[in-house]
C-alpha positions as CSV (number, residue, x, y, z in Angstrom):
1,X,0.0,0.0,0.0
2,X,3.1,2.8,1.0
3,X,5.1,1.3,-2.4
4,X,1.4,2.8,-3.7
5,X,1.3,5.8,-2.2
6,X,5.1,6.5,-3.4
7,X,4.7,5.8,-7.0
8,X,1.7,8.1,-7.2
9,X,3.6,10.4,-5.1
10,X,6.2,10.6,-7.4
11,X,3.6,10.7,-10.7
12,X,2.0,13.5,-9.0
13,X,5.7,15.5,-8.3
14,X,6.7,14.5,-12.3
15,X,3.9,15.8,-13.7
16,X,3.4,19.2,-11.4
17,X,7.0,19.7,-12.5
18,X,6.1,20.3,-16.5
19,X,3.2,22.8,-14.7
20,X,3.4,26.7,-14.8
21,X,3.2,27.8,-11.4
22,X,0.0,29.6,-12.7
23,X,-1.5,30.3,-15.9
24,X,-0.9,33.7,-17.0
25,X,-3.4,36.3,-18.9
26,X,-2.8,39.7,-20.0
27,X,-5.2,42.0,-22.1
28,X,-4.9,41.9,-24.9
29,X,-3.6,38.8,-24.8
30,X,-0.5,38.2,-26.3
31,X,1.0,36.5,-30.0
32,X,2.9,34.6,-27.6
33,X,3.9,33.7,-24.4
34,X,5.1,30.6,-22.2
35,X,5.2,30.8,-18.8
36,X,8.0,29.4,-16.6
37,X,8.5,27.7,-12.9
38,X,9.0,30.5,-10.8
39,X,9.3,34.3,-10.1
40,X,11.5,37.1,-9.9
41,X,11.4,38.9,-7.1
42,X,12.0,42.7,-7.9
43,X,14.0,44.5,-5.0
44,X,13.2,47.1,-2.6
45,X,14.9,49.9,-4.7
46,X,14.4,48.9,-8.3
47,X,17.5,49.7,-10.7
48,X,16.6,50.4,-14.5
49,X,19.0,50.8,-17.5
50,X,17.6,52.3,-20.8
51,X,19.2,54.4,-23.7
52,X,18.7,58.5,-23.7
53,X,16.4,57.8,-26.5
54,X,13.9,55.3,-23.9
55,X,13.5,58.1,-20.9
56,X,10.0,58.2,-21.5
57,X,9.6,54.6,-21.1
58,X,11.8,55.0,-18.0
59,X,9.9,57.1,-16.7
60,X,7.0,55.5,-17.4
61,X,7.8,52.3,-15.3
62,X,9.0,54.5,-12.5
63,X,6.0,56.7,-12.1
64,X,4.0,53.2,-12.1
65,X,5.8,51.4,-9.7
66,X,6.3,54.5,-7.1
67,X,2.1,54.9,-7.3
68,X,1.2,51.2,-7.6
69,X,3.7,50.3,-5.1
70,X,5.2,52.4,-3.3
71,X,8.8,51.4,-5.3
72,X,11.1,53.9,-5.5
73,X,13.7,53.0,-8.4
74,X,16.9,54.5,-9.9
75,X,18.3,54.4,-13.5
76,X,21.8,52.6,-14.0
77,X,24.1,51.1,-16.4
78,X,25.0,48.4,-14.6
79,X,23.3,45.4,-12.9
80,X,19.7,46.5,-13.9
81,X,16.3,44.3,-12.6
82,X,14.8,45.6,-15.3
83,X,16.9,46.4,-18.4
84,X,14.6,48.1,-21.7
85,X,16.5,47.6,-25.0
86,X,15.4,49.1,-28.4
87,X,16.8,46.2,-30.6
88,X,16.7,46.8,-34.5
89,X,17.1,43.1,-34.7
90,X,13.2,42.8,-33.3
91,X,12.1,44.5,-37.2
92,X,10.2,41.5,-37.9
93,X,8.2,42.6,-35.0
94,X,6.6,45.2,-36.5
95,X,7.4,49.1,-34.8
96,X,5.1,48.2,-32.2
97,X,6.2,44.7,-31.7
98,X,8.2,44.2,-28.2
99,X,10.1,40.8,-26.7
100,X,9.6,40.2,-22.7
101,X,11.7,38.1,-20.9
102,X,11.5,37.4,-17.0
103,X,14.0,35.2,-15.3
104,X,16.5,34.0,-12.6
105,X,18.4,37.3,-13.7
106,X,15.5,39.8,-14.0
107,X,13.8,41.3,-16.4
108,X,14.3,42.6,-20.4
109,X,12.0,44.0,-22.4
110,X,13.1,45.1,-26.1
111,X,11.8,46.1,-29.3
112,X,12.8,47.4,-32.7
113,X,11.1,50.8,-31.2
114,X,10.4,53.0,-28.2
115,X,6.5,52.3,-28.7
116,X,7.4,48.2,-28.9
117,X,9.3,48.8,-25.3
118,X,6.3,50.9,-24.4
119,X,3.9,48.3,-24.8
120,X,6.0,45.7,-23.7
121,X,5.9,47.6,-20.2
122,X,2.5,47.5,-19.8
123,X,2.5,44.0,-20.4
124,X,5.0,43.7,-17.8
125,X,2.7,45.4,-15.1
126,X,0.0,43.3,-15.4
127,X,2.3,40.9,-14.8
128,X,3.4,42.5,-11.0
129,X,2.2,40.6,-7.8
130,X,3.1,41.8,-4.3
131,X,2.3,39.1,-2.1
132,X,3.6,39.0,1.6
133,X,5.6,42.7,1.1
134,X,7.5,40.6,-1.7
135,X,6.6,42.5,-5.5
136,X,7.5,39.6,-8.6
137,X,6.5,38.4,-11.7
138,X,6.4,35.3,-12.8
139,X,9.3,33.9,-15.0
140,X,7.9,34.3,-18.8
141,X,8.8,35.0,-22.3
142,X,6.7,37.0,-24.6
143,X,7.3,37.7,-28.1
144,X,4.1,40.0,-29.2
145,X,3.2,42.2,-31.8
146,X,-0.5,44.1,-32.7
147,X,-3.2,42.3,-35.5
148,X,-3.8,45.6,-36.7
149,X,-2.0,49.0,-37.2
150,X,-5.2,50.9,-36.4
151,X,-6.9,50.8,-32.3
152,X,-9.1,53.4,-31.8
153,X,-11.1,55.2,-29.8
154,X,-13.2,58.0,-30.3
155,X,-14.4,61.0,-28.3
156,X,-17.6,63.1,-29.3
157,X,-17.0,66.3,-27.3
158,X,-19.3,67.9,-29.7
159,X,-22.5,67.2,-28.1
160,X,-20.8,67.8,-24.7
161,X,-17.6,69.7,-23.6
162,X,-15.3,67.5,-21.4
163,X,-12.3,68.8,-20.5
164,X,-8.4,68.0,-20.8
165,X,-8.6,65.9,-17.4
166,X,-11.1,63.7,-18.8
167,X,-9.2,63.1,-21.9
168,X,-6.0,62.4,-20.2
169,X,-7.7,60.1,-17.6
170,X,-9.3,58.2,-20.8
171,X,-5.4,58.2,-22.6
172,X,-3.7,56.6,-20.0
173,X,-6.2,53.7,-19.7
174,X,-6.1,53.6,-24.2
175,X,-1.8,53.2,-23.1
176,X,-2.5,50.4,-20.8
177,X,-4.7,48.4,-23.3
178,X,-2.4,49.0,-26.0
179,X,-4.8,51.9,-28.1
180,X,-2.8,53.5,-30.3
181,X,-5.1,56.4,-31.7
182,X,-7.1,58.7,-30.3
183,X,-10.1,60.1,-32.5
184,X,-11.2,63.4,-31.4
185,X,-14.4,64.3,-32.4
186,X,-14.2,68.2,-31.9
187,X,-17.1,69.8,-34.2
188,X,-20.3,68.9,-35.3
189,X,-24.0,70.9,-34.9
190,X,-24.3,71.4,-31.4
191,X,-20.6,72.6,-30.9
192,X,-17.4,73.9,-32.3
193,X,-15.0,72.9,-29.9
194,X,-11.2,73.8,-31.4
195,X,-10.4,77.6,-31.0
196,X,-9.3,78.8,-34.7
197,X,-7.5,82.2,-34.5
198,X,-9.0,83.4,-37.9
199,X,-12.1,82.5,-37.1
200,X,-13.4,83.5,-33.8
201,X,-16.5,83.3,-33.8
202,X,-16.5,79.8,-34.4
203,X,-15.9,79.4,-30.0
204,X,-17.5,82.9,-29.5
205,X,-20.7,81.6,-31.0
206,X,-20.5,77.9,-32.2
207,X,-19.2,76.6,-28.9
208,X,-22.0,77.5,-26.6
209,X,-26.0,76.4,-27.5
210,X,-28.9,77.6,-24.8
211,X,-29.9,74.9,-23.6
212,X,-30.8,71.0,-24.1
213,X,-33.7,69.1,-24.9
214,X,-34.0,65.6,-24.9
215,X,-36.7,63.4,-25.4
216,X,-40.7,64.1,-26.4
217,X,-43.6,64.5,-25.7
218,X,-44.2,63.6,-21.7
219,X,-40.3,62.5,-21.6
220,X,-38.8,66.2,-23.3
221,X,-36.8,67.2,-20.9
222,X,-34.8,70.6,-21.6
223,X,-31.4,71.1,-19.5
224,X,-29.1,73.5,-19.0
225,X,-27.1,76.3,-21.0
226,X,-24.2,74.4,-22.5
227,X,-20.7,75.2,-23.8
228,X,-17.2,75.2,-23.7
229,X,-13.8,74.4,-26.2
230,X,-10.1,74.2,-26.2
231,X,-7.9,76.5,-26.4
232,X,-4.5,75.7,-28.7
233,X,-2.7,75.9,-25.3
234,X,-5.0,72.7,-23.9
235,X,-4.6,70.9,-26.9
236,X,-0.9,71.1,-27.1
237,X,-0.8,70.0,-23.8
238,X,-2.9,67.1,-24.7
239,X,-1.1,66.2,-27.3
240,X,2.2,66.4,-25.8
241,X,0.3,63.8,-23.2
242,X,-0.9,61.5,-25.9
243,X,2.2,61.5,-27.3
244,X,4.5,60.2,-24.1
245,X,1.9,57.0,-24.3
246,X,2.9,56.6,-28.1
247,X,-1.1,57.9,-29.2
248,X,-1.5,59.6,-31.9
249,X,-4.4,62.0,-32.0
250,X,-6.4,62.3,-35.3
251,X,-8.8,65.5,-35.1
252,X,-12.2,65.4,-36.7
253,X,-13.5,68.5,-38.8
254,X,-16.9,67.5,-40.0
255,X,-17.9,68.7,-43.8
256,X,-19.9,69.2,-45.4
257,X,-23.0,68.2,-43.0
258,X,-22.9,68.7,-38.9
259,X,-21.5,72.1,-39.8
260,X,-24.8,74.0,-37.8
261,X,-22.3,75.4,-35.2
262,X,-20.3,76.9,-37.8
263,X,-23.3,78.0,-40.1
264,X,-24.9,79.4,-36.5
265,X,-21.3,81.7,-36.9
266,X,-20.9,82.6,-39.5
267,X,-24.2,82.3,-41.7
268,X,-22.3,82.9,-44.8
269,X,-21.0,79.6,-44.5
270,X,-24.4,78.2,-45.0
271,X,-26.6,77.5,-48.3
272,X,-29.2,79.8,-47.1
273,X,-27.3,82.4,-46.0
274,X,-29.6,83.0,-43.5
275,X,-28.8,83.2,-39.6
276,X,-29.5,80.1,-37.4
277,X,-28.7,79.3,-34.0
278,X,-26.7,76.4,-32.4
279,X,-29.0,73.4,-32.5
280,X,-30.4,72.4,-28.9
281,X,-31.5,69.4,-29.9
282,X,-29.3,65.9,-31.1
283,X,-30.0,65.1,-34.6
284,X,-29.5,65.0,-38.3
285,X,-29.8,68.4,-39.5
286,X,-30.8,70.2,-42.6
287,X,-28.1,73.0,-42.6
288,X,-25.0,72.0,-44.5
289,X,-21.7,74.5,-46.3
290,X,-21.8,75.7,-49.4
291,X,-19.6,73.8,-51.3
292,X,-20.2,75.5,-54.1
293,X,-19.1,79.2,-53.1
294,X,-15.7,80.0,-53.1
295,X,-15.5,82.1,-49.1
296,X,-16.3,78.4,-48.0
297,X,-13.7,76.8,-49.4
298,X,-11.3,79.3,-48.5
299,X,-12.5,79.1,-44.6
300,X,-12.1,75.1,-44.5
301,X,-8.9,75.5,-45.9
302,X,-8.0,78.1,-43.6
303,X,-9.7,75.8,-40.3
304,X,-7.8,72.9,-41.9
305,X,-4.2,75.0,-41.9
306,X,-4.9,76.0,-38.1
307,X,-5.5,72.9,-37.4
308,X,-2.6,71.0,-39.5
309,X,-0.4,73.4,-37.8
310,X,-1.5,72.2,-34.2
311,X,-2.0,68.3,-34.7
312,X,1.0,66.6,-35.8
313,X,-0.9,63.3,-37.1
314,X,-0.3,62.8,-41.2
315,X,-4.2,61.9,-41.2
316,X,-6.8,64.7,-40.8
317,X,-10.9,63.1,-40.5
318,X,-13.3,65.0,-42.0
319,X,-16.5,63.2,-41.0
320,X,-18.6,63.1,-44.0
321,X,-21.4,61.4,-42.5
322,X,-25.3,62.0,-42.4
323,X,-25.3,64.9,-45.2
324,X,-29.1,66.0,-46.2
325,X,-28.7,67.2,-50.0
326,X,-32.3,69.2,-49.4
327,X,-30.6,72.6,-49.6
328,X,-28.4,71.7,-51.9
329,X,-31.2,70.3,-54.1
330,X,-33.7,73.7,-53.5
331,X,-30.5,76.0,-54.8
332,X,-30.2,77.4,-58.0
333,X,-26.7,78.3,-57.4
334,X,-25.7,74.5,-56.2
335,X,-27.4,73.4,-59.6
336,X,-25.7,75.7,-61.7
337,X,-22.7,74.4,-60.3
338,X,-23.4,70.2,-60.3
339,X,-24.3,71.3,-64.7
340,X,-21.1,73.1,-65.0
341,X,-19.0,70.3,-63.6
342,X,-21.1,67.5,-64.4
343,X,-22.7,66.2,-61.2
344,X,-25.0,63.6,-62.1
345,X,-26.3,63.6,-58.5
346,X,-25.7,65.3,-54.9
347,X,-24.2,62.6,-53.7
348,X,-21.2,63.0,-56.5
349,X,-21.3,66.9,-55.8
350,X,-20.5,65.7,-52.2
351,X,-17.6,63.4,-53.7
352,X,-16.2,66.4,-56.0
353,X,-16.0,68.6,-53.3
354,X,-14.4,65.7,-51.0
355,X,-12.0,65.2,-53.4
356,X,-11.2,68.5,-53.6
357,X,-10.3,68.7,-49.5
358,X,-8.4,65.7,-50.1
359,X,-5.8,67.5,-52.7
360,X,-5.6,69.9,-50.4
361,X,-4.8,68.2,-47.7
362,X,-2.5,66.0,-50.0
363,X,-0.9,69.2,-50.5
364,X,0.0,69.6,-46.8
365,X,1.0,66.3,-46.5
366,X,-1.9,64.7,-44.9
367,X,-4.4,61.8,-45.4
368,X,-8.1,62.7,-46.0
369,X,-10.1,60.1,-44.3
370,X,-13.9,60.2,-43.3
371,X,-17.2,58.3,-42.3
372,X,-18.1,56.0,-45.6
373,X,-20.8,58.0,-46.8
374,X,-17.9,59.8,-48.6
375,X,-18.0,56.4,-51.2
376,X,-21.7,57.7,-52.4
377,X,-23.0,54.9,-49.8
378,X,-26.5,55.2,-50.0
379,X,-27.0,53.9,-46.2
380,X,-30.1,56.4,-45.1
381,X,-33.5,57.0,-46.4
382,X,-32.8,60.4,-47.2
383,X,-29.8,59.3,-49.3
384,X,-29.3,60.5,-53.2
385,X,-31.2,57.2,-55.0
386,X,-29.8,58.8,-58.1
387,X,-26.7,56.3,-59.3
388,X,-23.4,57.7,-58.6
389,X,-20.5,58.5,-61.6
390,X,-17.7,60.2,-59.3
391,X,-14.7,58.4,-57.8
392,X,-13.8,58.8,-54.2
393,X,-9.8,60.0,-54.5
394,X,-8.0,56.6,-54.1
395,X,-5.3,57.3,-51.0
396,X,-8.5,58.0,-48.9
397,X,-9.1,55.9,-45.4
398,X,-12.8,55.0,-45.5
399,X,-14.2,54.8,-42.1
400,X,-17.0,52.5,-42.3
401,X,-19.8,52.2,-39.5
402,X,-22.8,51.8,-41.6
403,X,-24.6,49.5,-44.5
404,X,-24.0,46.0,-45.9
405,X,-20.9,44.7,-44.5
406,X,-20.5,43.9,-48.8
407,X,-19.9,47.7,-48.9
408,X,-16.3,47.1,-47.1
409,X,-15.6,43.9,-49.0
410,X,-16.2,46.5,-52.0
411,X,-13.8,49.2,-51.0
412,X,-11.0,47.2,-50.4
413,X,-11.5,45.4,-53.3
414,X,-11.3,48.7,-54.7
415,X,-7.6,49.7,-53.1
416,X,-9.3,51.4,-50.1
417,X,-7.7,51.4,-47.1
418,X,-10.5,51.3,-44.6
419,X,-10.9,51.1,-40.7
420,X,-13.8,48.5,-39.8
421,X,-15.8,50.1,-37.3
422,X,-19.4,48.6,-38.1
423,X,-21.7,50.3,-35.4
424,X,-23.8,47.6,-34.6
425,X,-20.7,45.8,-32.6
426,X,-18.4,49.0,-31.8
427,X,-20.7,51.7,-30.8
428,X,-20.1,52.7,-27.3
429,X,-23.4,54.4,-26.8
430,X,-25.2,52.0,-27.5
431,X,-26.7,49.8,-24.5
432,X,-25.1,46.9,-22.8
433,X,-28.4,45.0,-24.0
434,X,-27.3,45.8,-27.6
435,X,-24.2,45.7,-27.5
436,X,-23.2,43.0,-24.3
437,X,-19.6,42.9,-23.4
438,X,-19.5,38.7,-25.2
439,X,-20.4,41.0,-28.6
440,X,-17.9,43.2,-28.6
441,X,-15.3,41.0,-27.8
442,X,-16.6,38.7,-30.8
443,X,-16.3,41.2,-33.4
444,X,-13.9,40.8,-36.1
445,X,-12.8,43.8,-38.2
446,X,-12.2,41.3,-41.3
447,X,-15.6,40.8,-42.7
448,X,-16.2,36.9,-43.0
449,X,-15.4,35.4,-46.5
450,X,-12.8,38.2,-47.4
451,X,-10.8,37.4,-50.1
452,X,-7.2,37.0,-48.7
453,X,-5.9,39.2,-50.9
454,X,-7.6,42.3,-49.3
455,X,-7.5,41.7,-45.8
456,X,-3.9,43.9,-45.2
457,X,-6.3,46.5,-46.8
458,X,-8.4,46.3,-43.7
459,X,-6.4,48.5,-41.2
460,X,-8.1,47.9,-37.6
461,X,-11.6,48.9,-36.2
462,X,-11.9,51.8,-33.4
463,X,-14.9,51.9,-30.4
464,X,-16.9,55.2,-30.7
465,X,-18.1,56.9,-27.4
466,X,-21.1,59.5,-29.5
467,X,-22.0,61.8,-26.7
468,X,-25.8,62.1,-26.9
469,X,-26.6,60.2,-23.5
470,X,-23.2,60.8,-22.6
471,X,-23.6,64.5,-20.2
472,X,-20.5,63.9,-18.1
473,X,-17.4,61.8,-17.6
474,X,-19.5,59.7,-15.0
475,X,-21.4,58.3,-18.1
476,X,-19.0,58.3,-20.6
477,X,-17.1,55.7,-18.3
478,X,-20.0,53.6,-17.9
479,X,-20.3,53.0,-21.2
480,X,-17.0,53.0,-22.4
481,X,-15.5,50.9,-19.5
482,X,-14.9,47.5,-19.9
483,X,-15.6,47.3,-23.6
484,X,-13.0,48.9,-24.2
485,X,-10.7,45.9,-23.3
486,X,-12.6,43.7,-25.3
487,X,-12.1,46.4,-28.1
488,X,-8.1,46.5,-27.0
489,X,-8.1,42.3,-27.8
490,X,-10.2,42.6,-30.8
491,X,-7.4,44.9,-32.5
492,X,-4.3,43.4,-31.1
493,X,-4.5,39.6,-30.4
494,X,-4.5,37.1,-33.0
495,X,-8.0,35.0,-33.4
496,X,-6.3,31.8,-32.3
497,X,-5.5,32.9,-29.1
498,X,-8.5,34.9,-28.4
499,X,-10.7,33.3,-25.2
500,X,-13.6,35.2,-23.4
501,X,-13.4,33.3,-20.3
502,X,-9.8,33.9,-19.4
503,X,-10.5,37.4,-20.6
504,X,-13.0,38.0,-18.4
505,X,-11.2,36.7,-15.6
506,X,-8.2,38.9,-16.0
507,X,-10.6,42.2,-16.7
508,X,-10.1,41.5,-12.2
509,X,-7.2,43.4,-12.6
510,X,-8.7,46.0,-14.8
511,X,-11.5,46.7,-12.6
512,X,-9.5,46.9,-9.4
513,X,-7.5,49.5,-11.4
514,X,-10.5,51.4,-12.7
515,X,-11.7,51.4,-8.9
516,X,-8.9,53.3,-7.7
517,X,-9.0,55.7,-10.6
518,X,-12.9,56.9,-9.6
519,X,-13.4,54.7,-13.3
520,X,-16.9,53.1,-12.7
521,X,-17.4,50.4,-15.7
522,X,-20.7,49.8,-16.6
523,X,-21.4,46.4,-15.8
């Protein structure tokens, strides 16, 4: 019976010695990892070594493991724990690709890039476990890179002003997931929200709106005065934060529909001519520019060099989306103009004049991209239903959020780039009952039966938080908060490796994170 016990004994001890000491999730999860026997154990002061060219990522560690912690660290050349090495040699990586190794002898994380060592840290942090006054991570090797180029989220500020804390607070948790973009949603009809020197008016008047009304009927309700923008000085600022957590920010201009903030300025700007006021109300509006008269063209392109000169991202958005053509249909001037350059159809006027922006912006050195109506998409009932003869200029980025999925498959097909962000699995405003967190994380920004040949074409999806039921930060984290993770695995992990019960598990740490941050997550 004891010669029984033993040999089972000594089964047991054989087989728990091929066993990780714990399985280990991160999110998003990565490419790959294996996970040794054992930890390191990270001393009480931690000493760093990285290049000049890392002391942002430096930095970056530090500052987390003095808050998280209570760590203090140093920076040395010598006899590191944690050593961060850009490595050229990685370039198969991609630039955001990263290699983490944690052993006997401590820690190195390296990538062809400062953003691949950047990501590679917050790997490593998820990784940290202080048990019994000890801090270590368990012994593991990653070798990771991103599915897509393109993770994004948006922010409509539009509909309601923020504020430069609320945008940092949502950065830093877009740096922990591994978001790479930030899409700033900054005009539309109830709000201009970018100060343009040129122009002031467009804050002065387009920025504020008196008052709010939802609902109707028994349920209108009508709130408060509203307003509010940033100033160059802000944005800078929040670019220059952005920018230490490797995000670039892509500013959003909308034309030519959603322009009732700027037509509410300067009523010039407008078909009509004719004065309106900022919109109270959320909504598709009639009030579009006049494309067609040469002071508006000069004032986009003088809104679009202000705001080249502030944003350093190579793309500029300019929405595009939701355009009523029933002003442009009632005006002689408009359909002088379609005759002379032989517009079959408002919809193509609303290509020429696209086009038109993206030479321009070509001209700069920046990528037009915008919402896929820009295509001649006929995705509303108000749409042209007259066939469309223009071309969309071919170095576009079509965003797509709306219509037959057959409509991406057909862009890419066509040598579009195009970002993937079908708003019936990535829009944040909608309900958890629409949209349940299992959904999210099921979406994949390659439409099923793609022809292989396209699929690099597809460039990565983004979440959008639209601000209509969205008043303050409070609700823009419930909604945003968790998806966001799921949207963080969507764009980074590969299928394979994709799970949604060891995700959900590890969204623990996430939510004990968000906690402490005064982040409550919706569900």
């Amino acid at each position: 019976m004891k010669f029984n016990q033993k040999i089972t004994l000594f089964f047991l001890l054989l087989f728990l010695a091929g066993v990780p000491v714990r399985a280990q999730r991160i999110i998003p999860q990565p490419a790959s990892m294996t996970t040794g026997n054992g930890s390191y154990t990270l001393p009480a002061t931690v000493a760093i070594s990285g290049a000049a060219d890392l002391d942002n990522e430096v930095r970056d560690l530090s500052t987390y493991l003095n808050r998280q912690f209570g760590r203090r660290s140093n920076r040395v050349k010598t006899k590191p724990a944690i050593r961060l090495v850009k490595n050229p040699a990685l370039k198969n990586l991609g630039k955001e690709g990263y290699r983490l190794n944690i052993g006997k002898e401590g820690v190195k994380i390296e990538g062809p890039t400062a953003a691949g060592i950047f990501y590679g840290l917050q790997s490593f942090k998820q990784l940290l476990k202080r048990e019994d006054g000890k801090l270590s991570a368990p012994f593991v090797t990653i070798s990771d890179q991103p599915r897509f180029s393109w993770r994004s989220y948006m922010l409509d500020e539009s509909r309601y002003f923020q504020g430069k804390e609320v945008v940092k607070k949502v950065l830093d948790e877009m740096a922990m997931l591994k978001l790479n973009i930030f899409h700033w949603h900054l005009t539309d009809d109830p709000g201009w929200r970018i100060e343009i020197d040129q122009y002031p008016e467009l804050t002065r008047v387009g920025s504020k709106r008196d008052s709010t009304v939802t609902g109707s009927g028994a349920n209108r309700r009508v709130g408060k005065a509203h307003g509010g923008f940033y100033t160059k000085a802000e944005i800078r600022d929040i670019l220059a934060y952005a920018a230490a957590r490797h995000i670039q920010v892509i500013p959003e201009i909308e034309m030519p529909g959603h322009s009732s903030a700027a037509i509410a300025s300067y009523p010039w700007l407008g078909v009509t001519k004719k004065p309106i006021r900022v919109p109270t109300r959320f909504g598709v509006f009639a009030d579009v520019y006049d494309v067609t008269d040469p002071r508006v063209t000069d004032f986009l392109h003088n809104v679009l060099n202000e705001v080249i000169d502030l944003f350093p991202s190579d793309i500029i958005h300019i929405g595009g989306d939701e355009v009523r053509f029933e002003q442009w249909e009632q005006s002689d001037a408009v359909a002088a103009y379609k005759k002379k350059h032989n517009l079959a159809s408002s919809a193509d006027l609303q290509i020429f004049f696209t086009n038109k922006m993206s030479d321009y912006l070509a001209g700069k050195g920046k990528r037009m991209m915008g919402w896929n109506e820009i295509l001649g998409s006929k995705v509303h009932d108000y749409s042209d239903t007259k066939p469309v003869t223009g071309k969309l200029a071919s170095n576009t980025i079509v965003h797509f959020w709306k219509g037959e999925l057959d409509m991406v498959t057909d862009a890419v097909s066509k040598g579009y780039d195009v970002v993937n962000s079908y708003h019936l699995f990535t829009y944040l405003d909608y309900s958890y009952q629409s949209i349940p967190l299992k959904k999210s994380y099921d979406f994949d920004p390659v439409p099923a039966g793609l022809d292989p040949r396209y699929t690099s074409k597809i460039l990565g999806s983004g979440c959008q938080m639209w601000g209509e039921g969205t008043p303050d930060s409070v609700a823009i984290y419930r909604q945003t908060f968790p998806r966001i993770a799921a949207y963080a695995e969507v764009n980074w992990t590969p299928v394979a490796k994709k799970d949604f019960e060891a995700f959900s598990k590890q969204l623990n740490f996430f939510r004990e994170r968000w906690k402490a941050r005064g982040i409550n997550p919706g569900m």
